[in-house]
LOZA-975781 format. One record per atom (N, C-alpha, C, O): atom name; x, y, z. Coordinates in nm, 3 decimals, decimal comma. Example, Ala and Ser with C-alpha at 12.3 -4.5 7.8 and 13.67 -1.06 7.14 Angstrom:
<mimis>
vexnu / X / Y / Z
N / 1,319 / -0,569 / 0,780;
CA / 1,230 / -0,450 / 0,780;
C / 1,320 / -0,330 / 0,780;
O / 1,424 / -0,332 / 0,846;
N / 1,285 / -0,225 / 0,708;
CA / 1,367 / -0,106 / 0,714;
C / 1,290 / 0,003 / 0,787;
O / 1,341 / 0,114 / 0,804;
</mimis>
This chain:
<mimis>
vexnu / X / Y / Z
N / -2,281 / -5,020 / -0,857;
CA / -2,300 / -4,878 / -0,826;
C / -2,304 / -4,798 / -0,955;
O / -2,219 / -4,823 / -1,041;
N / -2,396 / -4,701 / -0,977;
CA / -2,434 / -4,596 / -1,098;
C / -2,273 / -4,542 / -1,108;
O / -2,222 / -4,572 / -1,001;
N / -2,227 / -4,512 / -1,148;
CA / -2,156 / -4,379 / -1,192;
C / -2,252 / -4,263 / -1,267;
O / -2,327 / -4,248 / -1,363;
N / -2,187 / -4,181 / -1,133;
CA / -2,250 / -4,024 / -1,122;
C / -2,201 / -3,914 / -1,067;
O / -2,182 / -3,964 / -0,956;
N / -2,163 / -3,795 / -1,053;
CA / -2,114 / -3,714 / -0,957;
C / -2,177 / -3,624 / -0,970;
O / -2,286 / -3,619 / -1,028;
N / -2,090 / -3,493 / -0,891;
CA / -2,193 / -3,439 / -0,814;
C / -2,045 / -3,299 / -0,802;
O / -1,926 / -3,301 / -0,773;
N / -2,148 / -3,190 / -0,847;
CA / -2,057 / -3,058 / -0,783;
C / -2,077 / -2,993 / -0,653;
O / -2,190 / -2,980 / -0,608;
N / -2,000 / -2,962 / -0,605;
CA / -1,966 / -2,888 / -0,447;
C / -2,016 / -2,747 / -0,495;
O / -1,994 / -2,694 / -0,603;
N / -2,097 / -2,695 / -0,379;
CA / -2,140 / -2,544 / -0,394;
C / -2,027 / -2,436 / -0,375;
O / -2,051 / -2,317 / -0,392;
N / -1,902 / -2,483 / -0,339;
CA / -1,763 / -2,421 / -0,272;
C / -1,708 / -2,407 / -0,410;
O / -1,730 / -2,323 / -0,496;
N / -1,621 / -2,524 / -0,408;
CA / -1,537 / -2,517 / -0,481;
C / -1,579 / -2,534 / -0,652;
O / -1,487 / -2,531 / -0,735;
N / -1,706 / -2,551 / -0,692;
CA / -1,743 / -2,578 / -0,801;
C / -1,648 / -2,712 / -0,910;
O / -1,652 / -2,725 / -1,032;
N / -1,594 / -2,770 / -0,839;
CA / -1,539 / -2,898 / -0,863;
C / -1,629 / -3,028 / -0,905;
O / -1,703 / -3,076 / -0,819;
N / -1,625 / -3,072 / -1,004;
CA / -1,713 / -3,218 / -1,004;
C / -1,598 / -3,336 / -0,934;
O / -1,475 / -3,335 / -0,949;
N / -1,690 / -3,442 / -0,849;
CA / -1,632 / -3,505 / -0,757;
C / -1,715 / -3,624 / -0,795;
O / -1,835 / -3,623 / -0,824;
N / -1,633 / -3,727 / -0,789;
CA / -1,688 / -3,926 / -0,804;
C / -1,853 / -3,918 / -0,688;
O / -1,844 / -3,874 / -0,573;
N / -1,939 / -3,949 / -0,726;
CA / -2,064 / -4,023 / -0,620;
C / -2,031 / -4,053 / -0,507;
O / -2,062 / -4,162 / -0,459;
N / -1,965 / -3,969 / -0,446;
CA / -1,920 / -4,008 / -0,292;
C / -1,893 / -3,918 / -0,202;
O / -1,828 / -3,839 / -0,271;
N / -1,897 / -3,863 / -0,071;
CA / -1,884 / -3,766 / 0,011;
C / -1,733 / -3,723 / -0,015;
O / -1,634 / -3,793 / -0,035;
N / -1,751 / -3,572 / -0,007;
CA / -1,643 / -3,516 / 0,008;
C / -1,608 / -3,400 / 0,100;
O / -1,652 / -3,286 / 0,084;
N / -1,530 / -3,435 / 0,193;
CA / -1,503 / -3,315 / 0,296;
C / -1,433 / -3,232 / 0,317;
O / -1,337 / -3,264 / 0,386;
N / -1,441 / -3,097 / 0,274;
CA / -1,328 / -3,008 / 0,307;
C / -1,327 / -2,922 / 0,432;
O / -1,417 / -2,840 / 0,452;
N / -1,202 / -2,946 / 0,534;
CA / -1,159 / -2,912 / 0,659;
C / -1,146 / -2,804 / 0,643;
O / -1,055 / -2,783 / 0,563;
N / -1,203 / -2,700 / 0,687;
CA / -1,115 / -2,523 / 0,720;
C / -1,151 / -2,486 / 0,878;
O / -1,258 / -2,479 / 0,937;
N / -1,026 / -2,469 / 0,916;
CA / -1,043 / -2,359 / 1,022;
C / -1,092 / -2,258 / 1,034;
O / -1,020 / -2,176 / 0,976;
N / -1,218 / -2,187 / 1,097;
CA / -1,258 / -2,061 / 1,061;
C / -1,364 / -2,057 / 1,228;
O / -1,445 / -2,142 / 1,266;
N / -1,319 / -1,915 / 1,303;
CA / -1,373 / -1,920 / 1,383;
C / -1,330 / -1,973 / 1,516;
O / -1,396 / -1,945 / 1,616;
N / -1,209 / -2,059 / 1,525;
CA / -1,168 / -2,148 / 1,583;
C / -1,275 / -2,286 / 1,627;
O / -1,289 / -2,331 / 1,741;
N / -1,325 / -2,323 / 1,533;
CA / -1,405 / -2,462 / 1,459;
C / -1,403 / -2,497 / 1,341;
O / -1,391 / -2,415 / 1,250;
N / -1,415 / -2,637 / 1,319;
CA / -1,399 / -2,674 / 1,179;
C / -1,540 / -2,643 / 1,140;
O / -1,652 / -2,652 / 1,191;
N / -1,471 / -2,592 / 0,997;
CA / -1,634 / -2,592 / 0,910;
C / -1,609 / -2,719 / 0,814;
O / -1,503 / -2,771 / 0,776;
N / -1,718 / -2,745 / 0,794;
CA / -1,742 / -2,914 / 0,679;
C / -1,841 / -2,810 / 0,506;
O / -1,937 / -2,736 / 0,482;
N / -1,732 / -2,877 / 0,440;
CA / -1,829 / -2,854 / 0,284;
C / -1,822 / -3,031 / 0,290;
O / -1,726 / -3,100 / 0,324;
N / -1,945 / -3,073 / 0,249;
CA / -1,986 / -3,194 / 0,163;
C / -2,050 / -3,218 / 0,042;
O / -2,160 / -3,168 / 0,020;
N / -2,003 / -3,274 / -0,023;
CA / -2,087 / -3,270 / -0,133;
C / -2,099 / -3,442 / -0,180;
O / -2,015 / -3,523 / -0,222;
N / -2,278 / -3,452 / -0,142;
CA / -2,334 / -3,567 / -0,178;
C / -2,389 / -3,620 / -0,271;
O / -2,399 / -3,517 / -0,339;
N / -2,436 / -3,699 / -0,335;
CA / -2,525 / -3,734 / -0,458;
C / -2,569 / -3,869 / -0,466;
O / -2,497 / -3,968 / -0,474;
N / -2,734 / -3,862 / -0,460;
CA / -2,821 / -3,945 / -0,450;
C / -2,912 / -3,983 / -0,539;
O / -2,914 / -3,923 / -0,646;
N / -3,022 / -4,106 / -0,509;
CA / -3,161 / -4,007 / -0,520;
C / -3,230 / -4,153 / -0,437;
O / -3,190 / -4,268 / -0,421;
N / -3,354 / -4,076 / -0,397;
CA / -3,422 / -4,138 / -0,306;
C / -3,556 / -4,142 / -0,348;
O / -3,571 / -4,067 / -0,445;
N / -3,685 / -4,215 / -0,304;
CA / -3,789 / -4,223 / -0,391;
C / -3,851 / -4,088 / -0,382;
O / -3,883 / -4,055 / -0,496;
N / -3,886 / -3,988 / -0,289;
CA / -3,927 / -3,905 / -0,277;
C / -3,785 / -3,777 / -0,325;
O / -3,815 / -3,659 / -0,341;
N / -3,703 / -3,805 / -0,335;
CA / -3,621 / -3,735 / -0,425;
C / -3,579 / -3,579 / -0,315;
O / -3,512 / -3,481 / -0,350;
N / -3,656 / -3,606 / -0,159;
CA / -3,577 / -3,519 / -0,069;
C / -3,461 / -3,444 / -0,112;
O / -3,408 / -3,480 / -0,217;
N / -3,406 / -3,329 / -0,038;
CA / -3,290 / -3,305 / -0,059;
C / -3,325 / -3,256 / 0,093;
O / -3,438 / -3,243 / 0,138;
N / -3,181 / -3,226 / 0,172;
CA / -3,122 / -3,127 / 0,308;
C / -3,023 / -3,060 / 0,264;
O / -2,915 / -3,095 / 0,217;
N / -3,073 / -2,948 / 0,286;
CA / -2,978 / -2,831 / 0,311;
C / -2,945 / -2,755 / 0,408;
O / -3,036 / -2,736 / 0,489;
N / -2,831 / -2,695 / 0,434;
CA / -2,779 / -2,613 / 0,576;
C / -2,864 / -2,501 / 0,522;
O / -2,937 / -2,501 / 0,422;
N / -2,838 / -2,398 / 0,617;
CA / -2,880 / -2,251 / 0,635;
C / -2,732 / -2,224 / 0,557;
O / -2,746 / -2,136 / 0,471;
N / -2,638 / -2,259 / 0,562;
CA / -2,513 / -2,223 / 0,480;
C / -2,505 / -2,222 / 0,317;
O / -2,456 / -2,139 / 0,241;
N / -2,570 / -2,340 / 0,296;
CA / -2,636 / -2,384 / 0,198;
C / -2,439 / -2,485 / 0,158;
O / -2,394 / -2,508 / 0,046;
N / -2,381 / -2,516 / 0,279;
CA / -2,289 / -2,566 / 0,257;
C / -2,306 / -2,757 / 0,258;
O / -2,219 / -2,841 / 0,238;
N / -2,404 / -2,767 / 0,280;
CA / -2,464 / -2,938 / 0,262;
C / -2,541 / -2,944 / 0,200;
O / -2,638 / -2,872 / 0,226;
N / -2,547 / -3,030 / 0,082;
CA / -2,620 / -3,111 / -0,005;
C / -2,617 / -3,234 / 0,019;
O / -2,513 / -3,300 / 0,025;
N / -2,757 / -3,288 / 0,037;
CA / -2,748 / -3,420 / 0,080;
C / -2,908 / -3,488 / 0,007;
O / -2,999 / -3,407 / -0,007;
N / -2,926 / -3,600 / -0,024;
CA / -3,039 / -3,677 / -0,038;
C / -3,069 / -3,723 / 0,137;
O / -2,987 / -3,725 / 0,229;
N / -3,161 / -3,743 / 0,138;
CA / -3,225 / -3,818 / 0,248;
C / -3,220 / -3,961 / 0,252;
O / -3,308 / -4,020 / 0,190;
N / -3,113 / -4,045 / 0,328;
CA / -3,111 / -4,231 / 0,325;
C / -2,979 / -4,229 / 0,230;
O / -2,948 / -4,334 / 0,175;
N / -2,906 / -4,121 / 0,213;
CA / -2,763 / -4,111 / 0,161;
C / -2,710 / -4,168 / 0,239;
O / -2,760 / -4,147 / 0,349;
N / -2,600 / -4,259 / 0,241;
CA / -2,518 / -4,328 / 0,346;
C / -2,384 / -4,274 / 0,269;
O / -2,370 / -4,287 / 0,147;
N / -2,279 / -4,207 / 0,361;
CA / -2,183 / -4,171 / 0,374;
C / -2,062 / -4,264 / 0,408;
O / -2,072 / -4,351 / 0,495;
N / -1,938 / -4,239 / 0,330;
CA / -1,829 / -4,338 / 0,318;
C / -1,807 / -4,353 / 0,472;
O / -1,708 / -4,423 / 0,492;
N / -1,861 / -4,315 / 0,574;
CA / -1,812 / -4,347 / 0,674;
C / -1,964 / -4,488 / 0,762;
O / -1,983 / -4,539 / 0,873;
N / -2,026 / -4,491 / 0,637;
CA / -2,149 / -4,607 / 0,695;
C / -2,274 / -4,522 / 0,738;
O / -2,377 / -4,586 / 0,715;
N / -2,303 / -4,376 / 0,804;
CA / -2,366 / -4,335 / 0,861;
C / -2,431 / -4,275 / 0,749;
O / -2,378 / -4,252 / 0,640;
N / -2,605 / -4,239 / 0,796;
CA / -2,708 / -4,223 / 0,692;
C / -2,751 / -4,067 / 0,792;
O / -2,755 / -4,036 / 0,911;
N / -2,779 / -3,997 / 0,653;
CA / -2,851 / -3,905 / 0,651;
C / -3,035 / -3,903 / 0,744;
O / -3,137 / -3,955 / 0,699;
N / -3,025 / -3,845 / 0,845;
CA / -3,140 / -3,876 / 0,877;
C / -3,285 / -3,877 / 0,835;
O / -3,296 / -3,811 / 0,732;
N / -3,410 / -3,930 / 0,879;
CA / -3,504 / -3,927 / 0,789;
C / -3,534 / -3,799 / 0,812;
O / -3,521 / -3,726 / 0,713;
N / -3,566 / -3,756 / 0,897;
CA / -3,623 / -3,593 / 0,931;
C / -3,519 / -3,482 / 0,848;
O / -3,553 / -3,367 / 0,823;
N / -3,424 / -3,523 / 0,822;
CA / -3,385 / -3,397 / 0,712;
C / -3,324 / -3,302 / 0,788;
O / -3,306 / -3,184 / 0,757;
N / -3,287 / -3,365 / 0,902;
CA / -3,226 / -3,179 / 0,984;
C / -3,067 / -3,251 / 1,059;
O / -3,005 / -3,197 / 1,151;
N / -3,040 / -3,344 / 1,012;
CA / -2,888 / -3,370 / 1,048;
C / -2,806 / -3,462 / 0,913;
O / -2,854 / -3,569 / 0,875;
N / -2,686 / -3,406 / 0,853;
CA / -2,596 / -3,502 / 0,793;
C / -2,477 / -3,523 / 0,882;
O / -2,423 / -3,423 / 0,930;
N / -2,423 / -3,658 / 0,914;
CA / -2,335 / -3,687 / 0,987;
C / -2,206 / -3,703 / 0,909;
O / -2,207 / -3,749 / 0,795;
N / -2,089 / -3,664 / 0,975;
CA / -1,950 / -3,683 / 0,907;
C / -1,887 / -3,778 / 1,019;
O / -1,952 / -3,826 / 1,111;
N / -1,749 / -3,797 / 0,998;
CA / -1,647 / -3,864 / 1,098;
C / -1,623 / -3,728 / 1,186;
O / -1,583 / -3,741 / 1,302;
N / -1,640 / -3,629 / 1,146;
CA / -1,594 / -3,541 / 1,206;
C / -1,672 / -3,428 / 1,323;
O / -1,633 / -3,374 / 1,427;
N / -1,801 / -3,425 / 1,246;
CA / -1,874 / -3,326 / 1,318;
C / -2,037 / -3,346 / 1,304;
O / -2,057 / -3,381 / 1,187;
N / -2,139 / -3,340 / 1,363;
CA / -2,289 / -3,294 / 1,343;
C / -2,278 / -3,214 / 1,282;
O / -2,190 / -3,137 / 1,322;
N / -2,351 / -3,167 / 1,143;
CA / -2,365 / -3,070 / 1,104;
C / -2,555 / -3,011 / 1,093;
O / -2,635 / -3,083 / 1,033;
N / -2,596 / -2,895 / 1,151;
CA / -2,721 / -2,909 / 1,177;
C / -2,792 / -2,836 / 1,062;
O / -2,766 / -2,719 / 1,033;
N / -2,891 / -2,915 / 0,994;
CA / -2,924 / -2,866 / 0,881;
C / -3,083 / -2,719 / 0,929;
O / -3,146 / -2,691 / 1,031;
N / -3,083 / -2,663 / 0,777;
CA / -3,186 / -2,595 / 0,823;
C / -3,324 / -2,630 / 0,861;
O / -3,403 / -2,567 / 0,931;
N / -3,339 / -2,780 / 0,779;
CA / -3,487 / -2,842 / 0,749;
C / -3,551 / -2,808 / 0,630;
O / -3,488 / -2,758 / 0,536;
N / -3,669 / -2,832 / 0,625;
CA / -3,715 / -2,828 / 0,451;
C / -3,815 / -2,748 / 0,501;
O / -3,879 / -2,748 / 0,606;
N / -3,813 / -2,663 / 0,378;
CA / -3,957 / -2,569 / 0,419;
C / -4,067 / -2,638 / 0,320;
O / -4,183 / -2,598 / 0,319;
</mimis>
């Protein structure tokens, strides 16, 4: 595996090449920050409308589950999170 990381749009933290999830209550639902780091041949990226997911496309997440090809879902242990899509 490369060693590489990757900063969170939140917390501006650099974090190891690997998903990272921060839990907040807000709303009475969890919100998810992730912060992913890839790269893929077409070099995709997904982003929320939050702009709270960064993800490559074919990213597989410490929990086994892959970023979909269509670009409009990253999966956690925890929640669907529904992306905006790529314009």
């Amino acid at each position: 595996m490369n060693i590489c990381t990757c900063t969170c749009k939140t917390d501006k933290h650099t974090h190891p090449c690997n998903i990272h999830v921060k839990r907040q209550l807000q709303f009475l639902r969890w919100v998810f920050t992730v912060c992913l780091h890839g790269v893929t041949a077409d070099k995709s990226k997904v982003t929320t409308e939050s702009h709270d997911v960064t993800a490559d496309i074919g990213d597989v997440t410490e929990d086994s589950r892959v970023v979909t090809a269509d670009g409009r879902y990253v999966t956690t242990d925890f929640h669907d999170v529904t992306a905006g899509g790529l314009s």
